[in-house]
C-alpha positions as CSV (number, residue, x, y, z in Angstrom):
1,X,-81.6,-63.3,154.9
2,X,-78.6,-62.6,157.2
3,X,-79.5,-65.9,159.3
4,X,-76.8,-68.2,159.9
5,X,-74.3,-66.0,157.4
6,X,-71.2,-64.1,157.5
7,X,-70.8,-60.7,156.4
8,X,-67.6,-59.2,156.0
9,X,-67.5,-55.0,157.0
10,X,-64.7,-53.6,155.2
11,X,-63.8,-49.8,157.3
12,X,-66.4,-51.3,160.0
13,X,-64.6,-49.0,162.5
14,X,-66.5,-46.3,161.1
15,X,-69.4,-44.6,162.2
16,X,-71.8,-46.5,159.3
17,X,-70.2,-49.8,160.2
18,X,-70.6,-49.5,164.0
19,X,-74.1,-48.7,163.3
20,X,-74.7,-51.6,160.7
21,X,-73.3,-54.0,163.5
22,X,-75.7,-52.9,166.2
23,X,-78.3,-53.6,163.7
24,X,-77.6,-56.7,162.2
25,X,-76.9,-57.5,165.8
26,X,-80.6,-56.9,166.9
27,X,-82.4,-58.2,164.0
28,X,-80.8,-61.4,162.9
29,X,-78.5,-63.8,163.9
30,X,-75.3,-63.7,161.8
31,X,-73.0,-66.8,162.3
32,X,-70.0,-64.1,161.6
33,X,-69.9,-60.5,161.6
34,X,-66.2,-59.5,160.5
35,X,-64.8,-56.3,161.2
36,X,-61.9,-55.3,158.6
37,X,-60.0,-52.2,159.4
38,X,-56.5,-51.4,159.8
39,X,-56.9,-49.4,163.3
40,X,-56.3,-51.6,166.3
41,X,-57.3,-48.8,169.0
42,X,-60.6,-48.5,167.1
43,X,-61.1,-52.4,166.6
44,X,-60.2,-52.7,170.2
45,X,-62.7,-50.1,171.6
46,X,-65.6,-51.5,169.3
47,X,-64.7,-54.7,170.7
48,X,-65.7,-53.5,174.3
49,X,-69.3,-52.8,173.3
50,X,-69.5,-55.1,170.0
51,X,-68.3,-58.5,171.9
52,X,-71.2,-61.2,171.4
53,X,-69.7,-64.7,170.2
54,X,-70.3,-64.0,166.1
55,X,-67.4,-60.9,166.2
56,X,-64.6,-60.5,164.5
57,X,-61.7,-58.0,164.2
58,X,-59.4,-58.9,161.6
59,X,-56.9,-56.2,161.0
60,X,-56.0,-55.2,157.4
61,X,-55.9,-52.4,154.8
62,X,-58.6,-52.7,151.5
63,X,-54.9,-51.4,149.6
64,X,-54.1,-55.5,150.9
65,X,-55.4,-58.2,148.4
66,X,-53.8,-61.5,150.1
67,X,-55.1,-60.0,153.4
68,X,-58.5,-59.4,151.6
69,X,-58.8,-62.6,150.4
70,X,-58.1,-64.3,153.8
71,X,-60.9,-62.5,155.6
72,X,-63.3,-63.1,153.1
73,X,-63.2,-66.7,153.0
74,X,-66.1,-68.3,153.6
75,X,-68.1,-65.2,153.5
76,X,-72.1,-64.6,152.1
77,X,-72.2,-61.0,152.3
78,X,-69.5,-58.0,152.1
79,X,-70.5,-54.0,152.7
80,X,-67.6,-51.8,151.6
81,X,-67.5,-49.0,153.3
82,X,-63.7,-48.6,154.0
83,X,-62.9,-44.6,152.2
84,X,-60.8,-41.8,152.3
85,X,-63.6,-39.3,152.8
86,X,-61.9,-36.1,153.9
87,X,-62.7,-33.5,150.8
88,X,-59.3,-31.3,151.2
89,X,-56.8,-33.9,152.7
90,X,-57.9,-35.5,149.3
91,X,-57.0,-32.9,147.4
92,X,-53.3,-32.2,149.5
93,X,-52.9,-36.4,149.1
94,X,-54.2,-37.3,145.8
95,X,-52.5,-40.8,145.2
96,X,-53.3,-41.6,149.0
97,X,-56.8,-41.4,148.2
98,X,-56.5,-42.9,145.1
99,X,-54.8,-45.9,146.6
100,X,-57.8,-46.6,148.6
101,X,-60.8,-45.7,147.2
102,X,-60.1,-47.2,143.1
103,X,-57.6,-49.9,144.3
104,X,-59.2,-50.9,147.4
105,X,-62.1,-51.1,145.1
106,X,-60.6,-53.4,142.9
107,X,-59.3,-55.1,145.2
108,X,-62.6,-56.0,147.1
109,X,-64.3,-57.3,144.2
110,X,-61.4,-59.4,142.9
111,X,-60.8,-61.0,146.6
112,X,-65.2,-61.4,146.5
113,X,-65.4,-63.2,143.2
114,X,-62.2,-65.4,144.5
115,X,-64.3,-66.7,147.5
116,X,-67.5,-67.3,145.6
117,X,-68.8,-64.1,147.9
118,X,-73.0,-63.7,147.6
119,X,-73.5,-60.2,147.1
120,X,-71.9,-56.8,147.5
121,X,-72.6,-53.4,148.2
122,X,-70.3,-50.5,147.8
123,X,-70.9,-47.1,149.8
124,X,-71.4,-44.1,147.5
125,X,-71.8,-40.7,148.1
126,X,-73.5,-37.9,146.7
127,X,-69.7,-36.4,145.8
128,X,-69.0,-39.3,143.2
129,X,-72.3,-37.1,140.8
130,X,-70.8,-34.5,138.7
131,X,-67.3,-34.8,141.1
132,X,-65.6,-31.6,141.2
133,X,-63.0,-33.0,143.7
134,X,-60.7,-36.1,143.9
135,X,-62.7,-37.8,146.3
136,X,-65.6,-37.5,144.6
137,X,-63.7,-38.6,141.1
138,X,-62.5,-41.7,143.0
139,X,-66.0,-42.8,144.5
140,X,-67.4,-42.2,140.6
141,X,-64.2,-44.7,139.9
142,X,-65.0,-47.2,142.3
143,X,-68.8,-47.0,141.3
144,X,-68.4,-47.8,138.0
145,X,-65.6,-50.5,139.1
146,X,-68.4,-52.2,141.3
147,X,-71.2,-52.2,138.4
148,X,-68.9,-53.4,136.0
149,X,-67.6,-56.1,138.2
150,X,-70.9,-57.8,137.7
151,X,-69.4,-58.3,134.0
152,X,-66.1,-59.8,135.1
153,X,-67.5,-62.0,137.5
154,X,-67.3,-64.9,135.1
155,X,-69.0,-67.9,135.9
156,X,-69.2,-66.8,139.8
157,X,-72.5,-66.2,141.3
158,X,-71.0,-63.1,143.2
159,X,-73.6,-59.9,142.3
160,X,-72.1,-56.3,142.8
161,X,-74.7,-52.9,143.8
162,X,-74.0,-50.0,145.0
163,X,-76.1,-47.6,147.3
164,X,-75.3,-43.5,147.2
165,X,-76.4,-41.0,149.5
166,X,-75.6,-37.7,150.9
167,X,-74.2,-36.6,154.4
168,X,-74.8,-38.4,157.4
169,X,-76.4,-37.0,160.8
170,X,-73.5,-37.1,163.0
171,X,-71.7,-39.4,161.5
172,X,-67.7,-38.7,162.9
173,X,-66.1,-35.6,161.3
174,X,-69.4,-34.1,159.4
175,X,-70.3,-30.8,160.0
176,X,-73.0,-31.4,162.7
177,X,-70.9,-32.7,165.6
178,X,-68.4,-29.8,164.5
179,X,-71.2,-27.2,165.2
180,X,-71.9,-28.6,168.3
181,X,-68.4,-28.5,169.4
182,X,-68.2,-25.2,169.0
183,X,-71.6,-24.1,170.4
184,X,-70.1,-26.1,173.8
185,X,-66.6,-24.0,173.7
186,X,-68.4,-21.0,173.5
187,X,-67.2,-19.3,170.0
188,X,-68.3,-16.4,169.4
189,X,-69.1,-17.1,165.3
190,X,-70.2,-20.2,163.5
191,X,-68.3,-20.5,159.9
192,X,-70.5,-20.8,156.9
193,X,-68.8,-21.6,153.4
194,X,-71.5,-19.6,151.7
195,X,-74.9,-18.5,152.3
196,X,-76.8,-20.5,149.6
197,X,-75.0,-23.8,150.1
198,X,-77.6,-27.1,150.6
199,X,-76.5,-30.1,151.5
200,X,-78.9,-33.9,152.1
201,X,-79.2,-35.4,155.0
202,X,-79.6,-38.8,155.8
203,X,-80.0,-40.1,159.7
204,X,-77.1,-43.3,160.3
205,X,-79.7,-45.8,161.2
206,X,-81.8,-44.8,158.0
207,X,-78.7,-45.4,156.1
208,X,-78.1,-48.9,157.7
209,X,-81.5,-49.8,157.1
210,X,-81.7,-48.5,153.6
211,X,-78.4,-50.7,152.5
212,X,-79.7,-54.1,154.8
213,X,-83.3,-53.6,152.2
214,X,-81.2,-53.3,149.3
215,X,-79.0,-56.7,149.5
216,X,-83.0,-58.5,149.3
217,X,-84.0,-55.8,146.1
218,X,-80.4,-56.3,144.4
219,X,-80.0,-58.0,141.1
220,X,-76.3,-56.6,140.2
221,X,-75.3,-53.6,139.0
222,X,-77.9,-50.8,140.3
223,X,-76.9,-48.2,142.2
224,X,-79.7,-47.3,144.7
225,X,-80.4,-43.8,146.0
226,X,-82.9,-42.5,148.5
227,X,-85.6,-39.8,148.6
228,X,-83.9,-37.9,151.6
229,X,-84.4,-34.2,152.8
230,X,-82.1,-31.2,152.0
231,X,-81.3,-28.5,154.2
232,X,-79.5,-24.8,153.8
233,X,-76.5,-24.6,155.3
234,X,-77.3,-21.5,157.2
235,X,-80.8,-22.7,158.6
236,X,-78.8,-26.1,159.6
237,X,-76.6,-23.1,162.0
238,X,-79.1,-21.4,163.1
239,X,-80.8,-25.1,164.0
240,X,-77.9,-25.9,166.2
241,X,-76.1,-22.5,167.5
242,X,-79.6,-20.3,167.2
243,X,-78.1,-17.5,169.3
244,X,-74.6,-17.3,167.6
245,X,-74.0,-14.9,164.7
246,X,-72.7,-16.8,161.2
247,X,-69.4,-16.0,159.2
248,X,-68.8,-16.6,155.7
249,X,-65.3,-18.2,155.3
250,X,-66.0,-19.2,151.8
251,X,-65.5,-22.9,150.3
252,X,-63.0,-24.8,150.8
253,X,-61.1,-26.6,148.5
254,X,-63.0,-29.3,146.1
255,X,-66.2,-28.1,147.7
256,X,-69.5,-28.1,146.0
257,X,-72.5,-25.6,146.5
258,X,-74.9,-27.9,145.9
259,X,-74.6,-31.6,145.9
260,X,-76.3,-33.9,143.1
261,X,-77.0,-37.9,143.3
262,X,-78.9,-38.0,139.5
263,X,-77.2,-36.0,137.1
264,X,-79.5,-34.9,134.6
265,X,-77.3,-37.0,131.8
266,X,-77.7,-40.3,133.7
267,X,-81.7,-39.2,133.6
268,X,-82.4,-41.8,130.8
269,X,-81.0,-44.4,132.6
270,X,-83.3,-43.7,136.0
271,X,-86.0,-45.7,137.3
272,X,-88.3,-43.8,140.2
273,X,-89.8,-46.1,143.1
274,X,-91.7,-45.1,146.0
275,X,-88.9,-43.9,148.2
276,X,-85.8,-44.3,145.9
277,X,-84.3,-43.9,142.6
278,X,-82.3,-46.8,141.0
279,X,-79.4,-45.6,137.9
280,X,-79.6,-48.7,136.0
281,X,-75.5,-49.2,134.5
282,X,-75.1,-47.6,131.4
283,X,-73.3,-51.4,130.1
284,X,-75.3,-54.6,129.3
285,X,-73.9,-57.7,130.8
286,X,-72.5,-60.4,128.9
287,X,-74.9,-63.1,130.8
288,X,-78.5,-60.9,129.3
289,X,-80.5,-58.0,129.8
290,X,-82.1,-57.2,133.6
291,X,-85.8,-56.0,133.8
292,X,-84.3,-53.2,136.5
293,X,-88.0,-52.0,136.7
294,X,-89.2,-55.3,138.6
295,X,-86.6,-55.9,141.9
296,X,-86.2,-58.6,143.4
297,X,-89.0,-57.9,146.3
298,X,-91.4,-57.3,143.6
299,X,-91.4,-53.8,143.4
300,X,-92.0,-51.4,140.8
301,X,-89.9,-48.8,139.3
302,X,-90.7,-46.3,136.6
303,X,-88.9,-44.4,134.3
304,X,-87.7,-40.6,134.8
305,X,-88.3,-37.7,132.4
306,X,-85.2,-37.2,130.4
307,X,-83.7,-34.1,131.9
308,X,-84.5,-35.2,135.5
309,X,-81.6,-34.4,137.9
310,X,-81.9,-35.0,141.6
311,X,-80.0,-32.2,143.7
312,X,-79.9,-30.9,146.9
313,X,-81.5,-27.3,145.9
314,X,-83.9,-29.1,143.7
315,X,-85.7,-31.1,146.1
316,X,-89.2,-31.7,146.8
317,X,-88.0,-32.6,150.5
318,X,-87.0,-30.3,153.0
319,X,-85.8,-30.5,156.9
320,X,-86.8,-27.5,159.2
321,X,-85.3,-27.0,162.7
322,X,-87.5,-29.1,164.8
323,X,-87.0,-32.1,161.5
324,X,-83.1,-31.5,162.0
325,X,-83.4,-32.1,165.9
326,X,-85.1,-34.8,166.0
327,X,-82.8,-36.7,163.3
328,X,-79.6,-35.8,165.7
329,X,-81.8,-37.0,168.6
330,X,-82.6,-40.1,167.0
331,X,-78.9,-41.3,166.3
């Protein structure tokens, strides 16, 4: 479906949209792939290994409507993945993140509906379910901003999703690489926040693949999560430093034990498929009900028992050491 379009990356700098590129690069032939980001060094080294004839690196903040609105013109397809991520610089900035992540938001979908955009997916994360922290309070913001865009959309053809999942396999500044950087300096001690912690995992490319699949299941306002594995924190450690003894430092500001991407009281809005959950929005559009169960590749979803709540130390899934490696040798 990507054939002869242009899809707009907003934060496509990042470690998701550097991925997404490589893919869409291999499978289809895009007429445009636009990279929106405000770093220039960034743009410009992506530009030394992302340089076939259908690039673009247009430079511009998501905070920037008229600069929005430029780069999306003439655009099919727009992935927002453009965040501040960073749990306790969120909490020390509050208004910074704010700025971003609800009035980028807005921003995005009123610049998408102006340019008679296709569809659009906004990047979730596990941290927007039950937040605890101000990041995770502004993705819950921008979630319901992007469902309910599908009601403001007027007469526009422009459909809004969005797709939530947990941490990423090596994705820049997680936990994984961090390990590894300290395996390779030779510390002594590998900080733990607490023993019991869990976190999912999700591997980049899986992630990439699993938001390409959802702009063909999409009818507007879904927001699509995965069946992925957990992991403890500790056995994650021992995974990559086996030999090097673990600390508890205790969690850090805004920081969650256990992460959760179905609440139990958004249970009764839930629909199960083979290898992801769909939270159907809790508002019905003005243009008529959507049969949420049926997607639009035909597939089948059914309803969850009221209750239901998909967390990380809840989960039928688990990765083991050898699992873990071979996810971090597959990115």
């Amino acid at each position: 479906m990507f054939n002869g379009t242009n899809i707009l990356i907003t934060g496509g700098t990042g470690s998701f949209g550097k991925k997404y590129t490589q893919i869409l690069l291999q499978k289809y032939k895009p007429n445009k792939i636009i990279i929106y980001s405000r770093d220039e060094l960034k743009q410009y080294e992506m530009a030394q290994i992302f340089n076939d004839k259908c690039m673009r690196y247009f430079i511009g903040d998501v905070r920037d409507l008229n600069r929005l609105e430029k780069a999306m013109d003439g655009v099919d397809y727009v992935i927002h993945a453009a965040a501040l991520k960073h749990v306790p610089i969120a909490e020390y900035n509050p208004m910074e993140c704010i700025k971003t992540n609800v009035m980028g938001a807005e921003n995005v979908i009123n610049a998408s509906i102006k340019n008679h955009v296709k569809k659009v997916i906004a990047l979730s994360t596990d941290k927007a379910a039950n937040p605890i922290n101000l990041y995770g309070a502004t993705k819950l913001a921008s979630d319901k901003l992007f469902v309910a865009a599908n009601n403001i959309r007027g007469s526009q053809d422009t459909f809004f999703s969005v797709v939530r999942y947990g941490n990423v396999v090596g994705s820049r500044g997680s936990v994984i690489p961090f390990f590894q950087k300290l395996v390779k300096e030779g510390k002594k001690e590998i900080p733990i926040t607490d023993p019991h912690m869990t976190r999912f995992w999700i591997t980049l490319k899986n992630g990439v693949l699993f938001v390409l699949k959802n702009f063909e299941r999409m009818q507007g306002g879904e927001t699509f999560i995965p069946k992925i594995p957990s992991m403890k924190m500790t056995d994650l450690a021992e995974a990559i430093a086996p030999n090097i003894p673990q600390k508890i430092v205790g969690i850090r500001p805004g920081e969650k034990l256990h992460e959760i991407m179905v609440p139990k009281d958004d249970s009764r809005l839930t629909l199960e498929f083979d290898e992801y959950y769909v939270i159907k929005p809790s508002i019905t559009f003005t243009k008529g009900n959507v049969d949420y169960k049926k997607n639009q590749l035909g597939e089948i979803g059914k309803n969850v028992e009221i209750g239901f709540e998909y967390s990380s130390d809840k989960n039928h899934i688990w990765l083991n050491k050898e699992k873990l490696l071979k996810m971090i040798e597959e990115q």
